[in-house]
Structures are given as C-alpha cells and as structure tokens.
C-alpha positions in Angstrom: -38.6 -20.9 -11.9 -37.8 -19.9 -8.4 -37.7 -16.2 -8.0 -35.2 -14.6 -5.4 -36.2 -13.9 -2.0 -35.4 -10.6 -0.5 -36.1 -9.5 3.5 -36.9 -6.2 3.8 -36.4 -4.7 7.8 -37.1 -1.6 8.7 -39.4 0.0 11.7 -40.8 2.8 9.3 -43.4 0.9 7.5 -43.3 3.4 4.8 -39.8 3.4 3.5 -40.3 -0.7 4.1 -43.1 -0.4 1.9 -40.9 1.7 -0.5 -38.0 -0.6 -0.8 -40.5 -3.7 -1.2 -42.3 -2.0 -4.2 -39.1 -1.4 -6.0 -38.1 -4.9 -5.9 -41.6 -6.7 -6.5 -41.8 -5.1 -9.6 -38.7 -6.6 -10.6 -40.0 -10.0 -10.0 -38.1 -11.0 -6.4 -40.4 -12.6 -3.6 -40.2 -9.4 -1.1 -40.8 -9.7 2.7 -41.1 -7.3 5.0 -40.8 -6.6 9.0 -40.9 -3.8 11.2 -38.5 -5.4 13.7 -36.1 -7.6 14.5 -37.4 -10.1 16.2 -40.1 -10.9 13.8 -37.7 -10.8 10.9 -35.3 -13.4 12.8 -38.4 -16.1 13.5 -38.6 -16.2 9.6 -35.5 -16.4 8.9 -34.0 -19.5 7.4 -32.1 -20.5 4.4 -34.0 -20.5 2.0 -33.7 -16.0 1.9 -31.2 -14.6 -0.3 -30.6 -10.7 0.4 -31.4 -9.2 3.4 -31.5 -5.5 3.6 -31.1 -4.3 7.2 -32.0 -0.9 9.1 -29.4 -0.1 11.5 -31.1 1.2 14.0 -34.1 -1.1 14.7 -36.0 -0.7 18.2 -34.9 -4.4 19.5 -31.9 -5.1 18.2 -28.5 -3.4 16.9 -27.7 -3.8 13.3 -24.8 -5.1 14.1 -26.2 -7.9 16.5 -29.1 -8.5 13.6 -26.2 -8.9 11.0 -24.4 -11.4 12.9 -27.4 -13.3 14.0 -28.3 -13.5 10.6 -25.1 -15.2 9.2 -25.5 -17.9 11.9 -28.7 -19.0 10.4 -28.1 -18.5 7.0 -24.4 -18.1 6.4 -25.2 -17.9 2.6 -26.9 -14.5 2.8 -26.3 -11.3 1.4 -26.7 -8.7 4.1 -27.1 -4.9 2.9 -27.0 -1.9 5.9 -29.5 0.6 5.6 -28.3 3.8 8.3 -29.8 7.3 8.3 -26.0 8.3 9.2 -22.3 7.5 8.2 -20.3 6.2 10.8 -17.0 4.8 9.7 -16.3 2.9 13.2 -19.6 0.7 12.4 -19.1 0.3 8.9 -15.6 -2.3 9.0 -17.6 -4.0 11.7 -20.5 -4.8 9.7 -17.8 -5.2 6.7 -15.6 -7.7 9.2 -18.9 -9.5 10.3 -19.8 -10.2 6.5 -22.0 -7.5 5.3 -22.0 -7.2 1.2 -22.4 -3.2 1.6 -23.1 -0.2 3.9 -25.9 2.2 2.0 -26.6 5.9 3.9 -30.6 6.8 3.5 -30.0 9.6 1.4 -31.6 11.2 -1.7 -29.4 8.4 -3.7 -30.2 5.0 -1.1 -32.5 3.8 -3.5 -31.3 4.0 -6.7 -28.0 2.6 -4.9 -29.8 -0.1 -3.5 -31.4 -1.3 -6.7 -28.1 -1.7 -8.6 -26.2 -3.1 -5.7 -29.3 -5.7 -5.1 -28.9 -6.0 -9.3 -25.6 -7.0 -9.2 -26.0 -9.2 -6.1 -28.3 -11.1 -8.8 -25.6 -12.6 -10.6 -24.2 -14.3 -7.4 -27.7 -15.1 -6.3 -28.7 -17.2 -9.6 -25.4 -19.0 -9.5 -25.1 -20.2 -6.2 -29.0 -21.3 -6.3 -27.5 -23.2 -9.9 -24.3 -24.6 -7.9 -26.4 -25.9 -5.1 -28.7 -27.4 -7.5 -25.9 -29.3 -9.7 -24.6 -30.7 -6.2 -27.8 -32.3 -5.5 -28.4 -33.9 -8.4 -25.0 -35.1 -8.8 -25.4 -38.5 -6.7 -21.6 -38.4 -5.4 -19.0 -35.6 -5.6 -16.4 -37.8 -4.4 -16.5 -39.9 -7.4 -14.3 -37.5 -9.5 -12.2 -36.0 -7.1 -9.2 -35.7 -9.9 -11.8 -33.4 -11.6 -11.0 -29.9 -9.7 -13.5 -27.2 -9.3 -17.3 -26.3 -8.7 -18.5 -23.9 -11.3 -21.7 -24.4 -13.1 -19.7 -25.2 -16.0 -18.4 -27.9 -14.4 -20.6 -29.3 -12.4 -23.3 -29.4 -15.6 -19.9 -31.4 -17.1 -20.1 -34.1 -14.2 -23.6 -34.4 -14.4 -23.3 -35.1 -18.3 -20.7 -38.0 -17.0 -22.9 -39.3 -14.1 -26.1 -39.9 -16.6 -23.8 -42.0 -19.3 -20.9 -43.6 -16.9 -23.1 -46.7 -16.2 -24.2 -47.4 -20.2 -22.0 -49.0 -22.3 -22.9 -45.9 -25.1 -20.1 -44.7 -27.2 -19.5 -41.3 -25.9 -17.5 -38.4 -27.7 -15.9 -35.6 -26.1 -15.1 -32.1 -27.1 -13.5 -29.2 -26.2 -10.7 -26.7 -26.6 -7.1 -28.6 -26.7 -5.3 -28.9 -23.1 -8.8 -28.3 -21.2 -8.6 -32.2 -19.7 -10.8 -34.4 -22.2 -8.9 -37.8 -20.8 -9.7 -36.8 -17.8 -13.4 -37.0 -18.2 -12.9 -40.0 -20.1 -11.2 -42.0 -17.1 -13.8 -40.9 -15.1 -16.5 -42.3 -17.5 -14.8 -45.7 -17.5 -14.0 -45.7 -13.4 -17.2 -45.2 -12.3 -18.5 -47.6 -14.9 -19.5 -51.1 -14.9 -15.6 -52.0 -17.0 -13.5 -50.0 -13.9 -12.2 -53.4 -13.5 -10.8 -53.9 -17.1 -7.7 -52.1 -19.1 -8.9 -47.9 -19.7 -6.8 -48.3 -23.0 -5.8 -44.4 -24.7 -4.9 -44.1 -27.8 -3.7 -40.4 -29.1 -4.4 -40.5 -33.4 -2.9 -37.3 -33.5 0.7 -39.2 -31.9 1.2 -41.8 -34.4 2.2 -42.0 -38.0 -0.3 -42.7 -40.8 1.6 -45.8 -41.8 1.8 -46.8 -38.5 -1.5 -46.4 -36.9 -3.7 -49.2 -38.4 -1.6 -51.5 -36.8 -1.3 -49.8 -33.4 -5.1 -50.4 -33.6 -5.7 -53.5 -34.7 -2.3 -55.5 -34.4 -1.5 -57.7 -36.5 0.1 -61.9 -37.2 3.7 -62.9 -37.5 4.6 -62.2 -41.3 2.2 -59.8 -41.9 5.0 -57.2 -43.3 8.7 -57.3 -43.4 9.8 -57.1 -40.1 6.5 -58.8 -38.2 8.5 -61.4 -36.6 6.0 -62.0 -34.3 1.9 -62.0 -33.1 1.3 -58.6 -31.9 -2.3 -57.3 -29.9 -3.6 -53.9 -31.2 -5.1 -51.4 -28.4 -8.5 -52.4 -29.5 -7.6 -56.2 -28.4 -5.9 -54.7 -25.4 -8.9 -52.9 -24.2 -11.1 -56.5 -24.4 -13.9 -56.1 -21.7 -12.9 -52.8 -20.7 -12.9 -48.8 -22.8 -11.1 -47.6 -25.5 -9.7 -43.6 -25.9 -9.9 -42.5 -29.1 -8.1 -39.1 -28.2 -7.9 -36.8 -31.6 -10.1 -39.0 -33.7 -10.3 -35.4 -36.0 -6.6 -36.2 -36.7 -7.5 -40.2 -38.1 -6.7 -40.4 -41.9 -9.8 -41.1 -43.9 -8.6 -44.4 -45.3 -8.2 -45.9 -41.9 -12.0 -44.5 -41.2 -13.9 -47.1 -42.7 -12.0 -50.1 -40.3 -13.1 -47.7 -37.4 -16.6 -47.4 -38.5 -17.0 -51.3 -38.7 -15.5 -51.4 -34.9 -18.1 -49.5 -34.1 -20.9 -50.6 -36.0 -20.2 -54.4 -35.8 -17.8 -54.5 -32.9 -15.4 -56.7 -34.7 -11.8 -56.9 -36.0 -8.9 -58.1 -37.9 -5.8 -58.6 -36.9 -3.4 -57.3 -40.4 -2.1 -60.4 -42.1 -5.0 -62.5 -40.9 -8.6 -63.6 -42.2 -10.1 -64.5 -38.8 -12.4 -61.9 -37.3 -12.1 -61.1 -33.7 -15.4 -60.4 -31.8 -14.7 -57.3 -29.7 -16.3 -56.1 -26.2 -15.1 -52.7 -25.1 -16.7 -49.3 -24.6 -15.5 -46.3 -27.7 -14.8 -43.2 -25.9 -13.6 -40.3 -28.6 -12.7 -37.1 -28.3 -11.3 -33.8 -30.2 -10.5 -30.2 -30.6 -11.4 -29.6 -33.7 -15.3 -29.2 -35.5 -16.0 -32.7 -37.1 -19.1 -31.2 -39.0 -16.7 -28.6 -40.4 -14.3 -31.4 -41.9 -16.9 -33.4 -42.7 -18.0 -30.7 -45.4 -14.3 -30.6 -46.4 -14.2 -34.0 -47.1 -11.5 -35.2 -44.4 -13.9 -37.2 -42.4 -16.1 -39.7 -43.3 -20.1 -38.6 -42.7 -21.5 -42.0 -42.2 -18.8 -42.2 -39.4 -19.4 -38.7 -38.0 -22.8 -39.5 -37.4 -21.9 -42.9 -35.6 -19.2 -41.8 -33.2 -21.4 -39.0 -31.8 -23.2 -41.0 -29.3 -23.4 -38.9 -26.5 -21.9 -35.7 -26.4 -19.7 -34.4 -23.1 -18.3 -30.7 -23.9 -15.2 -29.6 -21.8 -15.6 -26.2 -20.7 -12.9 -24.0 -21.3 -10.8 -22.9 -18.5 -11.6 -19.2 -18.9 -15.4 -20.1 -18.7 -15.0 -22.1 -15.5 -15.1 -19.1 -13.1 -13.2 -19.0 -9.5 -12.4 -22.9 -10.6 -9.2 -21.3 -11.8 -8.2 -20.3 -8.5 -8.9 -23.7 -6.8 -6.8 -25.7 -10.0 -4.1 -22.8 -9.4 -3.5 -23.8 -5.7 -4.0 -27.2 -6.5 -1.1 -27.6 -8.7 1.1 -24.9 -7.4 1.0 -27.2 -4.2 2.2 -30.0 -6.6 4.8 -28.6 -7.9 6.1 -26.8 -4.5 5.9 -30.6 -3.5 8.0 -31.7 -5.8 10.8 -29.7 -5.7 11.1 -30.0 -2.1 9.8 -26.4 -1.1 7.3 -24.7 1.7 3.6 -24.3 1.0 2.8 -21.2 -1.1 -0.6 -19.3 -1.3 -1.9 -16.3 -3.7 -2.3 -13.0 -2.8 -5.5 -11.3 -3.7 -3.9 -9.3 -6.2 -2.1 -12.3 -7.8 -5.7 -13.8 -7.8 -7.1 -11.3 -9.5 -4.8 -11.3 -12.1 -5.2 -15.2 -12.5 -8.8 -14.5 -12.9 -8.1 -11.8 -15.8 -5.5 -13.8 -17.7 -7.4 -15.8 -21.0 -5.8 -19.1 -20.7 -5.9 -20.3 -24.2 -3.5 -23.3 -23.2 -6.1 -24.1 -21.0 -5.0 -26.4 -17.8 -2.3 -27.5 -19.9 -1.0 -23.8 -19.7 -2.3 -23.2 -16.0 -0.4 -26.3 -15.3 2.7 -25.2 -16.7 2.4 -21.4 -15.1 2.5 -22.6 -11.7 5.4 -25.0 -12.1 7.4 -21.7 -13.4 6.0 -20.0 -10.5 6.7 -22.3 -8.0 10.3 -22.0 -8.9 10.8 -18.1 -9.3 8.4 -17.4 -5.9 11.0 -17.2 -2.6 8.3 -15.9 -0.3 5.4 -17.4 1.3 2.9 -15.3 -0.3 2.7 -15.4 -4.2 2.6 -11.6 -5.6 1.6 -10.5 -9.3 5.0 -10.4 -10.1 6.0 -13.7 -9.0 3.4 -15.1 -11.8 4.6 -16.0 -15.2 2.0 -16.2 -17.8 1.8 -16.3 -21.8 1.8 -12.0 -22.2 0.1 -13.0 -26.0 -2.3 -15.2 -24.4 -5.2 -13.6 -26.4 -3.9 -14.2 -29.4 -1.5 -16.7 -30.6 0.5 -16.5 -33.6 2.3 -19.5 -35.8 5.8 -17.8 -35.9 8.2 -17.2 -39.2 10.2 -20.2 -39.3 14.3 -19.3 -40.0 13.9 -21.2 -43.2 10.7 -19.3 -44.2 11.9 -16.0 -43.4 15.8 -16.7 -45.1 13.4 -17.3 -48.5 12.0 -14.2 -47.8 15.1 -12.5 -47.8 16.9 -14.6 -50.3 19.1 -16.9 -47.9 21.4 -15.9 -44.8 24.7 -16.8 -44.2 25.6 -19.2 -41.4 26.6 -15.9 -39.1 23.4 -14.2 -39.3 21.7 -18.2 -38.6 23.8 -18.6 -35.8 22.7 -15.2 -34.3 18.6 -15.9 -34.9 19.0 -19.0 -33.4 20.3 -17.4 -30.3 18.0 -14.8 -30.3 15.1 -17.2 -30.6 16.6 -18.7 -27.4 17.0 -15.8 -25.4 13.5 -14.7 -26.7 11.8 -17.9 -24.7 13.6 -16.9 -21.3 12.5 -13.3 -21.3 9.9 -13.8 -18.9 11.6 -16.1 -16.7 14.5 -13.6 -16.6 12.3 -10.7 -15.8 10.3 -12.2 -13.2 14.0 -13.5 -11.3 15.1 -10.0 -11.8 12.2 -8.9 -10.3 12.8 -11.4 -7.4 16.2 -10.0 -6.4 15.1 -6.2 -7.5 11.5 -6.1 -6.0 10.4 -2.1 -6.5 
C-alpha cells in the first residue's frame, strides 16, 4: 500500500515539526522544509497535499502556490497565514488553492479534518490513475462514457476476457448499459469481424422464442413455408447476446444448456445437428441464484452460463461520470433537434449529482432529451431539469380495472375522467418546468 505524501513548509521548525507529528501518526509519508526553495527542488508528482506558510523568507505564498501547480498540477495546496487577509485569500482561491487556514488556537484541529477529507479525493485519484494504466487502451471503448473507479475496474474486467472466446455473463441494474459492454467485448475481440447477433428473451413470446433461436425447416409447423436461420446460426463465427436470459422459460433451458455445453443445434422440424462457432454473451437484472432456489431456472445451467462475471455499476455509484454522460447526451439531443450548445450550471450539476437515478442511463438519457427541449437559454438552471420527483422509490400503480374492483365497478363517465387525469398526471412536470420557462421567479 502506498501511503499519501504530505509536504509540510514552514520557516518555524517547530510548528513544522508540529503539523508533521499530527499527520505521521495518521500513517501519511510527511516531509518537511523550512523554505521555499528547498521545498520546490523536491517537488514532483508524485506529493499529494501540500500545506504552505504564507509568509516564507524566499518566496510569497502566493508565488510558492502557483509554482507549485506548474509542477504538480494534481496537488492539493492548503495556506497556512498568521493573519486573515481577504484580498489574498480569492487569489490563492483563483490560483487553485483547496483552502485558506489562519494559525489560530483552532489551525490544527482544522487542518487535520480538512487534510482528512482531502483523503477521500487523494485515494481515488491515486485508484483512477492506476485503472488508466493498466487499462492497455482507453480509446478502445470510447462509446463507454465516464472515468470513475467504478468504471474503469468495469473496462478492466472487459479488457482481461475480450480476447478469450469464454462465455461471459453480465449483470447489473436494468437500463445501466449491459449491451453496451457486450459490443465492446465482441469489437475488441478476435470475432469483430463477424455478425454481434442480440437477442432480448425478455422481448419475445414463449411460443415464439425457440424458434427465434434455433430457426427452423420448411414444414416444420403450419405456416413454415419456408427454411428459416435462428440467431444462433446468424451469429456463426461471430457472438451471441443473450440479453435477459433471467426472463428464458425453463423448458427452453435445457436446448440452451446443450448450446453451450456441446456447441450444437437443431434447426425445429429437422434431425441434422448443426455444429456451432460463436461466443455466448448473457446478461440480466435479476439474481439468478435467487430463482434458481425458486425453481424458475435450471441449476445445472446457472452454473454453466456464469463464465466470467462483468458487473455494470449503477449510475448513482459511478460518481462525477454522471455529469460527463449528462453533457454527452444533452449535446445529442440539442443536436438533433436543430438547437445551440447547452452547458449545466453548477447548481444544476449539483442537483444531477443528488438525484438517485433508478432508471439508470436509460432514465438520464431520457431527462436530458426533456431538458433539451424545455431549456431556451444557454446555461441549463435547476429548474430547467426534469427528473423522476419519486426517483427513490418506485411504485407499480393501481390499474383502472384494479381499482373499479375495488370500488365495485365505475361507470363509463367516471372511466373517461381517470383516464384523463392519468394523462394530465404524466405532463405535470413538463408543464411546470415550461411554466417555469415563461415565469422564471
């Protein structure tokens, strides 16, 4: 483990000494210099959190703290002054400094939770700049947005398995971009070349899915008039998305775990088996192990489609990503519809930050088209954002039918009436956010 490094400058050895204490014992690698000049022959990128006197025999704080961020433009830079004076503080705040701490009775115990809650920032950065490195090309998934931890730990799961032909199943929360990191498994494999083939279970009837899959020969069923390739066939040499495998009915789940196991087929209405060679991505929402116990999916065939595991971060887990996939698709949208450029204000970020986003980028997605549409200025306020107000928690609704058994029936009027209510009820926040367009307080 790496252990932060902090650079301690002050000419009075002893409150140097002090300040260095505090933070050895909290297991940082502490520096320390009595002036300026020594402290910026050490310097280099490697330090983390300086912590700066002001007045230094050599050198200005000011000229130290700017010095500083042209070798290391990554460091945190905390003022230490013996006075308060508001002129030099939004310099050193305009030149980049994290804080502005007066030597008073309180300096210390200020400086130890600001250099506490620099931590956090610390230990992820030093975690971002690792994941970049070990990550052998950025570039390669370029339609994957952001550079959290979370995400970058993602890529690196996709990087180690793109180049095996192992059957790899994917998880995470619905709308959070599972095909996503399934194309970029199979375009950064060696089968780019051949047909990426997805298949959503969840989107096809029971009746009809079997032969979606594996196709089937003329006179097969009433109505087969005709030799017709399933999407296994159709993904011959190339990958296979399984997307929603949870959803698969469990009759159909034995022909799927012979795919997998023996990679062969049969067409329906035929006897001659078809050697396969594709790749079996899968992926789902739901807790396999969970329905496994429940009996609605096979455990011989849990255990074989596992292969190796990518989990999609959630959205609210991915950190200032949000921001960067906000921009990126408001742009998109602005695009589209023909209209100027748009950025966020740092309110509206902040507030984009807060929200839950249990749609994930589905719902994020969605939000900025809406915004795009209501915002007529070039600068995109709180109020111009339109997002799910019951995002924390979302409820199935009464149905009209369930809630006229409820109350014994309703008559055609009262039907009528909830129907248009339920209408008006979806264009509440589109309403209020135009209203507050033309209105603004």
């Amino acid at each position: 483990m790496i252990l932060p490094k902090i650079y301690v400058v002050d000419d009075n050895p002893m409150y140097a000494a002090t300040v260095a204490h505090a933070f050895k014992q909290d297991l940082f690698q502490v520096s320390e210099f009595h002036s300026g000049t020594e402290y910026l022959n050490q310097l280099d990128s490697s330090v983390d959190i300086a912590i700066l006197d002001h007045h230094l025999p050599d050198i200005t704080g000011l000229d130290l703290l700017i010095k500083s961020k042209e070798i290391n433009p990554e460091l945190s830079v905390i003022i230490l002054s013996g006075q308060e004076d508001i002129s030099m503080v939004s310099q050193f705040y305009k030149h980049g400094a994290y804080c502005y701490i007066v030597k008073d009775d309180n300096a210390l115990p200020e400086l130890a939770h600001k250099v506490r809650n620099l931590l956090n920032t610390v230990n992820l950065k030093k975690e971002v700049k690792l994941l970049e490195e070990e990550l052998e090309d950025r570039s390669k998934y370029n339609r994957i947005i952001g550079n959290s931890p979370a995400t970058l730990r993602m890529l690196k799961m996709i990087q180690r398995v793109e180049k095996t032909d192992a059957t790899v199943m994917i998880t995470g929360e619905s709308g959070t971009g599972k095909e996503l990191v399934a194309e970029a498994v199979h375009y950064n494999s060696n089968r780019r070349r051949k047909p990426f083939v997805a298949v959503n279970i969840a989107a096809i009837p029971d009746n009809l899915i079997e032969d979606e899959l594996f196709g089937h020969e003329k006179g097969a069923f009433t109505g087969a008039i005709g030799r017709r390739k399933g999407k296994f066939e159709e993904a011959q040499g190339g990958t296979i998305f399984l997307d929603e495998i949870g959803e698969m009915e469990i009759g159909l789940q034995a022909k799927l775990l012979r795919v997998l196991q023996e990679r062969k087929m049969t067409r329906l209405g035929s006897n001659k088996e078809m050697k396969l060679d594709i790749r079996i991505i899968a992926a789902t929402h739901r807790d396999l192990a969970h329905q496994v116990r429940e009996g609605k999916f096979r455990e011989d065939l849990y255990y074989r489609i596992q292969g190796f595991p990518i989990q999609v971060p959630k959205l609210r887990d991915r950190g200032r990503d949000v921001i960067l996939l906000c921009e990126h698709f408001l742009k998109i949208s602005a695009e589209k519809n023909r209209m100027p450029a748009r950025t966020f204000s740092e309110a509206a970020q902040k507030e984009l930050m807060k929200h839950k986003w249990p749609g994930n980028v589905r719902e994020l997605i969605a939000a900025m088209e809406r915004t795009a549409l209501v915002c007529d200025k070039e600068i995109v306020s709180v109020e111009s954002l339109i997002l799910n107000e019951n995002s924390t928690e979302i409820t199935k609704p009464v149905s009209l039918s369930e809630a006229a058994k409820a109350n014994g029936g309703l008559d055609g009027d009262v039907l009528d009436l909830a129907k248009k209510l339920a209408e008006l009820r979806q264009l509440e926040p589109l309403l209020r956010a135009l209203d507050s367009q033309k209105n603004p307080a």
